[in-house]
VEXDREN-2710 file (C-alpha; in Angstrom, 1 decimal):
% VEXDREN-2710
k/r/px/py/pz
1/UNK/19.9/-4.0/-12.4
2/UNK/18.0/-6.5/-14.7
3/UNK/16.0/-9.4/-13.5
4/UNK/18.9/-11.6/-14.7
5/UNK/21.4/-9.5/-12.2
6/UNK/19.2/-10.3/-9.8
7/UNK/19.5/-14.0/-10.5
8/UNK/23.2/-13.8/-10.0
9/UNK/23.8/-12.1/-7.3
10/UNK/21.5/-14.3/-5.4
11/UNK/23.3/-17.2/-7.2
12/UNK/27.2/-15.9/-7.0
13/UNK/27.0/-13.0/-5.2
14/UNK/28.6/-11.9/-1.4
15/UNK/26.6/-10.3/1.2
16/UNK/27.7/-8.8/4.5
17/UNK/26.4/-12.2/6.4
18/UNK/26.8/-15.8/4.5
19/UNK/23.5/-16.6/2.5
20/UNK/23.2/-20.1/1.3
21/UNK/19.7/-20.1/0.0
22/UNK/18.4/-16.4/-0.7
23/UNK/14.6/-15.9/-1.6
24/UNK/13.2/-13.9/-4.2
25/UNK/10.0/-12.3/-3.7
26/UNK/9.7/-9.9/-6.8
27/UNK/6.8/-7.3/-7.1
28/UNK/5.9/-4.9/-9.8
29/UNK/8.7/-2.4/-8.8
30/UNK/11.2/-4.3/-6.6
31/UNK/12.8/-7.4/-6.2
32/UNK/13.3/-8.1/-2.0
33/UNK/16.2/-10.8/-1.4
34/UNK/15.3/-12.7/1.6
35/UNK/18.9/-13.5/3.4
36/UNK/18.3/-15.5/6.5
37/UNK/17.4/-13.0/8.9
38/UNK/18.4/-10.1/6.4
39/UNK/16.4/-8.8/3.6
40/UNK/17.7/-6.7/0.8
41/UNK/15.0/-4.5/-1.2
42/UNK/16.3/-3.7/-4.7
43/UNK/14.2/-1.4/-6.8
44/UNK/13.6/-2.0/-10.3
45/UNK/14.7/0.2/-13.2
46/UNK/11.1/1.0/-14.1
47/UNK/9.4/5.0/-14.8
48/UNK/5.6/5.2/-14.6
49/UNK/3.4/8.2/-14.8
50/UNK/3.1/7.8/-11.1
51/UNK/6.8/6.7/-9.7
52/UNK/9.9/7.3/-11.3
53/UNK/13.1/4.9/-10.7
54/UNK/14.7/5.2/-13.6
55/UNK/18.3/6.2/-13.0
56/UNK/20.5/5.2/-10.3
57/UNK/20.6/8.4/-8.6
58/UNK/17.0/8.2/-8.1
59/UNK/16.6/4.8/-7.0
60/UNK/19.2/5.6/-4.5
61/UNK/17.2/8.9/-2.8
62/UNK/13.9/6.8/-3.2
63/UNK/16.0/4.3/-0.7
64/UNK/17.0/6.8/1.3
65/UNK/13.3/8.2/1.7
66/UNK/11.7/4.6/2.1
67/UNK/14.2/4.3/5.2
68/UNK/13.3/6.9/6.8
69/UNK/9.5/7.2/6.4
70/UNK/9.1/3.8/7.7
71/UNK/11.2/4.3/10.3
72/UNK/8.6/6.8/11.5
73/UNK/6.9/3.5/12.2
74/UNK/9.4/0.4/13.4
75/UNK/13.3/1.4/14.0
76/UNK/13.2/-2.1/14.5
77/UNK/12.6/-3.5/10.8
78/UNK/14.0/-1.0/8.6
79/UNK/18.3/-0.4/9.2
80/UNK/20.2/0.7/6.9
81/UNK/21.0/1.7/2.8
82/UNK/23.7/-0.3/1.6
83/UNK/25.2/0.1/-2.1
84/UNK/25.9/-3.0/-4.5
85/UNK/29.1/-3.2/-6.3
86/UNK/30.4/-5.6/-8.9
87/UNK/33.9/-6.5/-9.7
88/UNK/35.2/-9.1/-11.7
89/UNK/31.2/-10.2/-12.4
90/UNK/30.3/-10.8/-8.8
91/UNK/28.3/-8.7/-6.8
92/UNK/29.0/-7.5/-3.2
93/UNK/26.2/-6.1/-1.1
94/UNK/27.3/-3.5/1.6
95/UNK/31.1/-3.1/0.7
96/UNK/33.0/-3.2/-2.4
97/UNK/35.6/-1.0/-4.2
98/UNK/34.5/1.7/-7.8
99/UNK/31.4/3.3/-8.0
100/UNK/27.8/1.8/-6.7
101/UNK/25.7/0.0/-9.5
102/UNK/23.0/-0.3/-7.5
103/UNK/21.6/0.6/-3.6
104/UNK/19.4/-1.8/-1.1
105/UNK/17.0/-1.0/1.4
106/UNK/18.4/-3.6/4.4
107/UNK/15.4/-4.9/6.9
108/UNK/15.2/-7.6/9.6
109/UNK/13.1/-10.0/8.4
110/UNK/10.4/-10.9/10.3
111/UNK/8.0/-13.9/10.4
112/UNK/5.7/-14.0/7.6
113/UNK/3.2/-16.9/9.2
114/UNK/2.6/-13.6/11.8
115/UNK/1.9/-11.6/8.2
116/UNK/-1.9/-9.8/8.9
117/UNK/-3.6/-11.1/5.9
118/UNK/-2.1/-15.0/6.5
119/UNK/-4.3/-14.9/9.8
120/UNK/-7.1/-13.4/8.9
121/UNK/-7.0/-16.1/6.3
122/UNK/-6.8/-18.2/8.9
123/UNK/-8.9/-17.1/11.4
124/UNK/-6.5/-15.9/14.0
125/UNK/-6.8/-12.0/14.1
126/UNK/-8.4/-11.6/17.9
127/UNK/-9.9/-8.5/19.1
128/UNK/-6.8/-7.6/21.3
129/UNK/-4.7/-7.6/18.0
130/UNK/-7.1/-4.7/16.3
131/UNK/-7.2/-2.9/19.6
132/UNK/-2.6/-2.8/19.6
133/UNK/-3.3/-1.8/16.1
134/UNK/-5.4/1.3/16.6
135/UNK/-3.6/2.2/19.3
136/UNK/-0.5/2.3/17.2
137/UNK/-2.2/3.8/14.1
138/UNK/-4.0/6.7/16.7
139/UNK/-0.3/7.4/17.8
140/UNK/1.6/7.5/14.8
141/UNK/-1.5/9.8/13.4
142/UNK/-1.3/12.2/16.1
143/UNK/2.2/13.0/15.6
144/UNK/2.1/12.8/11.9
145/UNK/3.4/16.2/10.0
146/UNK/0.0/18.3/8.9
147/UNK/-0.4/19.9/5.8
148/UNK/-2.7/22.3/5.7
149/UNK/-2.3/23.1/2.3
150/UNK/-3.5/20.1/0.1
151/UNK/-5.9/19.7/-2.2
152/UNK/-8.5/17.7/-0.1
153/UNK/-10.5/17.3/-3.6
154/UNK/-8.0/15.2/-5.5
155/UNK/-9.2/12.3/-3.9
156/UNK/-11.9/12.8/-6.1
157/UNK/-9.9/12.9/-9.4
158/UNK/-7.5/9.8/-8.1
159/UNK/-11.1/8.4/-8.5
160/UNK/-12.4/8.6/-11.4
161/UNK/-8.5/7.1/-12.3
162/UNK/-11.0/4.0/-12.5
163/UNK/-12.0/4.8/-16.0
164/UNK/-8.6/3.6/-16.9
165/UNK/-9.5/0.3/-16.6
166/UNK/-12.5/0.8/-18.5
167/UNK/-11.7/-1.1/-22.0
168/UNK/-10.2/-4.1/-20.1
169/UNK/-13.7/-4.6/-17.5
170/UNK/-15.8/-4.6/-21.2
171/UNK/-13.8/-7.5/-22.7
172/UNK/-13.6/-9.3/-19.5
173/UNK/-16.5/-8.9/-17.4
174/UNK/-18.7/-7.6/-19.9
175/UNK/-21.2/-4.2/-20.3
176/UNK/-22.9/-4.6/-17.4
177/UNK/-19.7/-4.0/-15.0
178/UNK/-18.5/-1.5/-17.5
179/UNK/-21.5/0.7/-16.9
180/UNK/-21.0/0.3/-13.1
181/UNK/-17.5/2.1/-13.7
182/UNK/-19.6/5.1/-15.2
183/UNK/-22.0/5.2/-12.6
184/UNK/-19.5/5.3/-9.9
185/UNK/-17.8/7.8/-10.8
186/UNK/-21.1/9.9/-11.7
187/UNK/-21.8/8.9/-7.9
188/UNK/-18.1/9.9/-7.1
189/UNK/-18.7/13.3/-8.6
190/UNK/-21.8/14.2/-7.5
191/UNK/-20.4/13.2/-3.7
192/UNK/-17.5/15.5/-4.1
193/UNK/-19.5/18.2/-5.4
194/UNK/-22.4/17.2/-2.2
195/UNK/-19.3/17.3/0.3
196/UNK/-16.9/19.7/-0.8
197/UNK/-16.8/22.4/1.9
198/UNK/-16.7/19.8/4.5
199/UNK/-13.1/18.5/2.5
200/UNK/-12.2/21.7/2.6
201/UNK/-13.2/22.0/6.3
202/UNK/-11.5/19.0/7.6
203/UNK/-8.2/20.2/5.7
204/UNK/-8.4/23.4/7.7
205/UNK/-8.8/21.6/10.7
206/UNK/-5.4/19.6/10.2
207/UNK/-6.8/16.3/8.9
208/UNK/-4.5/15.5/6.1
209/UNK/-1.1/14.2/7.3
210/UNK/1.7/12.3/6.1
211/UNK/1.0/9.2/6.7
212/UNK/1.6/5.5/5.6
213/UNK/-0.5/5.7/2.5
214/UNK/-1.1/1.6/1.8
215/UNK/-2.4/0.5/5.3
216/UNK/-3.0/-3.0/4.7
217/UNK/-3.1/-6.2/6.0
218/UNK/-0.5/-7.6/3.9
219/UNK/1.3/-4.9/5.6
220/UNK/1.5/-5.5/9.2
221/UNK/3.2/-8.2/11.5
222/UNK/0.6/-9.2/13.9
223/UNK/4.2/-9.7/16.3
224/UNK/4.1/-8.7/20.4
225/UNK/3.9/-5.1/19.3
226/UNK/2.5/-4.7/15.4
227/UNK/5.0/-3.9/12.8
228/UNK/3.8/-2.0/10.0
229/UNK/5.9/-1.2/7.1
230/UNK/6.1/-0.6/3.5
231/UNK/4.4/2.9/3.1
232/UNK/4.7/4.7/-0.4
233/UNK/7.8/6.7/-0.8
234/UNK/7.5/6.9/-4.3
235/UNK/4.5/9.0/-4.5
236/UNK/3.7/11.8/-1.4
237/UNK/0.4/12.4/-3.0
238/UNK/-0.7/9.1/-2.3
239/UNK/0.6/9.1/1.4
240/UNK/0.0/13.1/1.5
241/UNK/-4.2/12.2/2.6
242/UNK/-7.0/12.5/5.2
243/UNK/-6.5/10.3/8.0
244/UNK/-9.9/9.1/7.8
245/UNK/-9.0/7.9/4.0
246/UNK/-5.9/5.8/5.6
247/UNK/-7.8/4.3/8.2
248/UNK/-11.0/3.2/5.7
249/UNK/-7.7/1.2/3.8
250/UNK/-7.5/-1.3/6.3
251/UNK/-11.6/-1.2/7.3
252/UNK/-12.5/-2.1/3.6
253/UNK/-9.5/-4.9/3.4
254/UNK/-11.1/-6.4/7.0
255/UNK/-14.5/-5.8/5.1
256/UNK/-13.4/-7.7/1.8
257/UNK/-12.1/-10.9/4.0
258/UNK/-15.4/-11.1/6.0
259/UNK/-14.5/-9.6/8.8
260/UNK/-16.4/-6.5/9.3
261/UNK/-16.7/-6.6/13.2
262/UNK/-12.8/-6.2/13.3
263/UNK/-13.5/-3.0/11.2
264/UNK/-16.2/-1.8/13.2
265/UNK/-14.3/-2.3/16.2
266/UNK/-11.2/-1.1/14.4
267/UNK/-13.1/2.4/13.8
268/UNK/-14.6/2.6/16.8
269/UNK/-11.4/2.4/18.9
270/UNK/-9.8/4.7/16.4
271/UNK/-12.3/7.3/16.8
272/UNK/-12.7/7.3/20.2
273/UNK/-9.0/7.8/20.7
274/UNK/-8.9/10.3/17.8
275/UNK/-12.4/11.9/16.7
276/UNK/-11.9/11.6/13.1
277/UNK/-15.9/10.9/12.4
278/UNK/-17.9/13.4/14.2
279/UNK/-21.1/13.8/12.1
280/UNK/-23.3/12.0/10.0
281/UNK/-21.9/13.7/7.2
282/UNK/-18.2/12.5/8.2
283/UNK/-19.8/9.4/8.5
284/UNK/-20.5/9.5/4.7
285/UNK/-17.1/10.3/4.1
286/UNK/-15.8/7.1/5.6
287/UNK/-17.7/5.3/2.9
288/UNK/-16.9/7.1/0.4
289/UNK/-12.7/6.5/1.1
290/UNK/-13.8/2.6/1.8
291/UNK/-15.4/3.0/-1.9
292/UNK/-12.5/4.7/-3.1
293/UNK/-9.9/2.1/-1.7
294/UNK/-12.3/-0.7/-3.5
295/UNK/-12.3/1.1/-6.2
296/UNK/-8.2/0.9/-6.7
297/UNK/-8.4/-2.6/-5.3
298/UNK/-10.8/-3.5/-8.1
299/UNK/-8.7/-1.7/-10.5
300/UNK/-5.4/-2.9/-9.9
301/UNK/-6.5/-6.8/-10.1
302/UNK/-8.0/-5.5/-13.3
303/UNK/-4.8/-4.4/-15.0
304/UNK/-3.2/-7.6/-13.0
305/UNK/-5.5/-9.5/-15.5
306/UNK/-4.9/-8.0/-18.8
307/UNK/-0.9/-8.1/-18.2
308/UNK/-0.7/-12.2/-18.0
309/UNK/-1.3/-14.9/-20.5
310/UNK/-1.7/-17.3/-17.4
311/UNK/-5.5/-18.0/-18.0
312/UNK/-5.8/-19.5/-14.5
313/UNK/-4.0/-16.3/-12.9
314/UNK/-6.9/-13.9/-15.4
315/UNK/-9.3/-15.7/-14.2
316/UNK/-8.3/-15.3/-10.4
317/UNK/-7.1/-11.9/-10.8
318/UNK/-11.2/-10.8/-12.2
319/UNK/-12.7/-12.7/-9.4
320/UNK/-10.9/-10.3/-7.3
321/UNK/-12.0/-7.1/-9.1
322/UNK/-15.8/-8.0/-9.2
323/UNK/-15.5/-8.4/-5.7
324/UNK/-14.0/-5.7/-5.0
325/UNK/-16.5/-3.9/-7.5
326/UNK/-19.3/-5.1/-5.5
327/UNK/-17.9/-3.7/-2.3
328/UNK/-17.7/-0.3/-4.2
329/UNK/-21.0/-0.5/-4.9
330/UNK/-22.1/-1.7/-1.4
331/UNK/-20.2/1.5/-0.2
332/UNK/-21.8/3.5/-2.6
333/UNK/-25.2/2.2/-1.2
334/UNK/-24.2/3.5/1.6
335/UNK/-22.5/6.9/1.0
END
């Protein structure tokens, strides 16, 4: 489907319960329909070098695998896979007649003033909210699938991935942040090389899982119980990781909102319930994933920046990477 589809099904198209004023929330590979207390997750026909939806067939098993890895994590969000037909230039969502021209990942929605990052914004994330979360995270780790048999190094490669983004940090934040790309990954390089039999140790010792692999605040429900959804089905190296690299995801996005007591109690809790930070040198470690995850943070908001002509957006989207830069190097510091 095009973005122009999309328009009219929400417009003129059926779905299973009457929808008089559908939502669009669109992201850089899906458009999510917002249907009362329905939502319909539509992928977009897109390939890149890391994620590959570009035939129907695909998009459908991609579906199909988003389902059920978040269901490891709430039954009570994620439901079903429903096709999208089209006859006589309407669309139906759920049931129809011919072949499928499209397929929909159906969720409950939930309430998005309860959204993680919207009450950390505002002040509202408590103690006994980090605590339910660890306690959720410490379960859903423990009973994750291990694999003993993954390259515990490639975190290193994924980053140096930040010398992508080199030409765009010269024209936009000028030579001196450039050469702080090159130095962290010198420092990135050196630490791999420092650490490496300890990667390779905590590998052996059944730390890499499949896990959520984007464990962020903008993805969680701070609800009665938390709900955290929208982990990476598209990639399984990038949910394929150390459990220690998940957890310093959400401990570097508390950091970057000014909270770093919720991440230190956050870790804490964590490793009490699950020893993943046993030595000084594990320790390290956790710095050196927090500086990763800043790293793509920073990153991201810089390719964000060179794809609009929206001077305001630019200039938000580059205020975002030098602060996440200066966490990097504040990690770095510390690593």
């Amino acid at each position: 489907m095009t973005s122009e589809d999309i328009l009219q099904l929400m417009a003129h198209g059926n779905f299973p319960k009457p929808c008089v004023k559908p939502e669009l929330i669109e992201t850089h590979i899906s458009w999510v329909i917002i249907c009362g207390d329905d939502v319909y997750k539509i992928k977009k026909p897109i390939r890149y070098p890391f994620l590959d939806f570009s035939t129907i067939e695909k998009r459908r098993h991609f579906c199909e695998r988003e389902l059920q890895l978040n269901q490891r994590l709430t039954r009570s969000m994620y439901l079903d896979v429903v096709p999208v037909f089209i006859e006589s230039n309407i669309y139906h969502v759920g049931e129809g007649s011919g072949q499928p021209v499209e397929y929909a990942v159906h969720m409950r929605s939930m309430d998005r003033s309860r959204q993680m990052d919207v009450l950390l914004r505002q002040a509202q994330v408590t103690p006994a909210h980090i605590i339910a979360l660890a306690d959720q995270i410490v379960s859903f780790h423990q009973r994750a699938v291990v694999l003993r048999q993954s390259n515990p190094l490639l975190v290193g490669e994924q980053f140096n991935g930040l010398l992508d983004v080199q030409d765009i940090v010269r024209r936009f934040l000028g030579a001196d942040t450039f050469h702080q790309i090159h130095q962290a990954v010198a420092w990135s390089d050196q630490f791999m090389e420092q650490h490496r039999l300890m990667l390779l140790q905590r590998s052996k010792e059944g730390f890499i899982r499949d896990v959520h692999g984007d464990l962020h605040s903008r993805n969680i429900f701070l609800l009665e119980e938390p709900v955290v959804f929208d982990c990476i089905e598209f990639n399984d190296s990038f949910r394929q990781i150390d459990v220690l690299n998940e957890v310093a995801f959400l401990c570097m996005d508390l950091d970057a909102y000014g909270r770093e007591d919720l991440s230190r109690l956050f870790i804490n809790h964590y490793n009490n319930l699950f020893p993943v930070i046993r030595s000084q040198e594990e320790q390290l470690l956790f710095s050196y994933f927090k500086a990763y995850r800043a790293n793509v943070r920073a990153k991201v908001n810089a390719l964000r920046a060179a794809s609009t002509e929206d001077n305001a957006a630019r200039a938000v989207a580059m205020n975002e990477s030098v602060r996440y830069f200066n966490l990097l190097n504040a990690y770095a510091g510390a690593a």
